[in-house]
N, C-alpha and C positions, 0 to 999 in steps of 0.2 A: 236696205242696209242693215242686212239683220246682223252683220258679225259686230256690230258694233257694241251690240249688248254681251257678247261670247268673253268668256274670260279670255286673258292669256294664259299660254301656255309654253314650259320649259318640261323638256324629255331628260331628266337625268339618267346616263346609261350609269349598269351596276356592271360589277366584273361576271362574266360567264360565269357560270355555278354559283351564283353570290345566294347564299340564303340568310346575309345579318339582317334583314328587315322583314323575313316571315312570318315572324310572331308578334312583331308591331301591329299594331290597331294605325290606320289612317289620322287618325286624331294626335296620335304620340309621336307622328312621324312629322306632321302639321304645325303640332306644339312644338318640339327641339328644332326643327329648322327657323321657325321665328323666333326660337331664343337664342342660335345662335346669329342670324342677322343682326338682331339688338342688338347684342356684346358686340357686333362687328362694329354697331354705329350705321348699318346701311341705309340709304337714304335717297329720293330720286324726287329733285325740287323740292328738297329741305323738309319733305315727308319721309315720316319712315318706312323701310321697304317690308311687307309683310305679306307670307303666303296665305291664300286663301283655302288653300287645301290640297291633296296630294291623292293618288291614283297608279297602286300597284299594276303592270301591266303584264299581260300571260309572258314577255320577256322578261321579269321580275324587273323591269327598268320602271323607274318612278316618273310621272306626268304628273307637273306641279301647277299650279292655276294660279295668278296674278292680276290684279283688275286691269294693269294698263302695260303696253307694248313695253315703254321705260323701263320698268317693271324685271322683266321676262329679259331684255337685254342687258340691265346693270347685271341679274343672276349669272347671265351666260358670259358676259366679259370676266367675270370673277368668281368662275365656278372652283377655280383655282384654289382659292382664299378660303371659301364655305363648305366646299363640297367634305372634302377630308376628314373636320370637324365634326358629320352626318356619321360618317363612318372611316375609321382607317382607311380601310382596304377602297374607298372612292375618290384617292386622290388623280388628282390631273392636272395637268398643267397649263399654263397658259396658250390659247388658241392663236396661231397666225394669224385667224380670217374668225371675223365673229359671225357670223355665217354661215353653210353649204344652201347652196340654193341645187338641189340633185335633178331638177328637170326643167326643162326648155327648149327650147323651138330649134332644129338643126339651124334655120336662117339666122339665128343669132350672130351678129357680128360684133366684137367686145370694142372694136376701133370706131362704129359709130354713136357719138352722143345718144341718139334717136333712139336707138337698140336698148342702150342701158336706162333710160329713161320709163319707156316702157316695160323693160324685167322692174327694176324699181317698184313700179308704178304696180305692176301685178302681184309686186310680193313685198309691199307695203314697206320695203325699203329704200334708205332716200337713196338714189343712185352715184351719189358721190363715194358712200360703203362700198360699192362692188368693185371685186378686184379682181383681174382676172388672167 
């Protein structure tokens, strides 16, 4: 059970061409997203919510690290709220489906318990989340 020790992780996309975080240092980018969480109040089990660190990617989309799952999913429920803050130009809105789960077995069938149980179970979400 080695993923146990692995951070989490949230993929913030930037807009095509976005180049407002190129000359940011990782640290600066690290520092103002937990300052602005504080001001938000965010919190996950009455802890406050704080990034561990962030990771420019060759898409210029930002990979943010998180110690716990909680974590990684208050950001994404409410990427809405913080995101924009980071920068204008990364606003978005709220998501239908807190999730895309993009690969799976053709047998899937979304009518059986059993089925969603098992996606669940492989992709560490509780099965009652999935919609489909």
């Amino acid at each position: 059970m080695l993923n146990e020790f692995k951070p989490e992780t949230l993929v913030i996309h930037t807009p095509p061409g976005s180049t407002d975080l190129d000359d940011l240092s990782a640290n600066t980018v690290t520092d103002t997203m937990n300052w602005i969480l504080k001001k938000m109040g965010a919190s996950v089990d009455s802890n406050p919510l704080e990034i561990r660190g962030v990771k420019q990617l060759p898409s210029k989309d930002l990979k943010t690290y998180t110690s716990t799952q909680s974590e990684a999913r208050w950001r994404l429920l409410n990427k809405h709220n913080w995101k924009s803050q980071l920068n204008s130009n990364f606003k978005t809105h709220p998501s239908s489906y807190p999730a895309l789960i993009k690969g799976m077995t053709k047998k899937l069938k979304p009518e059986y318990s059993s089925h969603l149980l098992q996606l669940g179970t492989q992709n560490k979400i509780h099965p009652n989340m999935i919609q489909s």
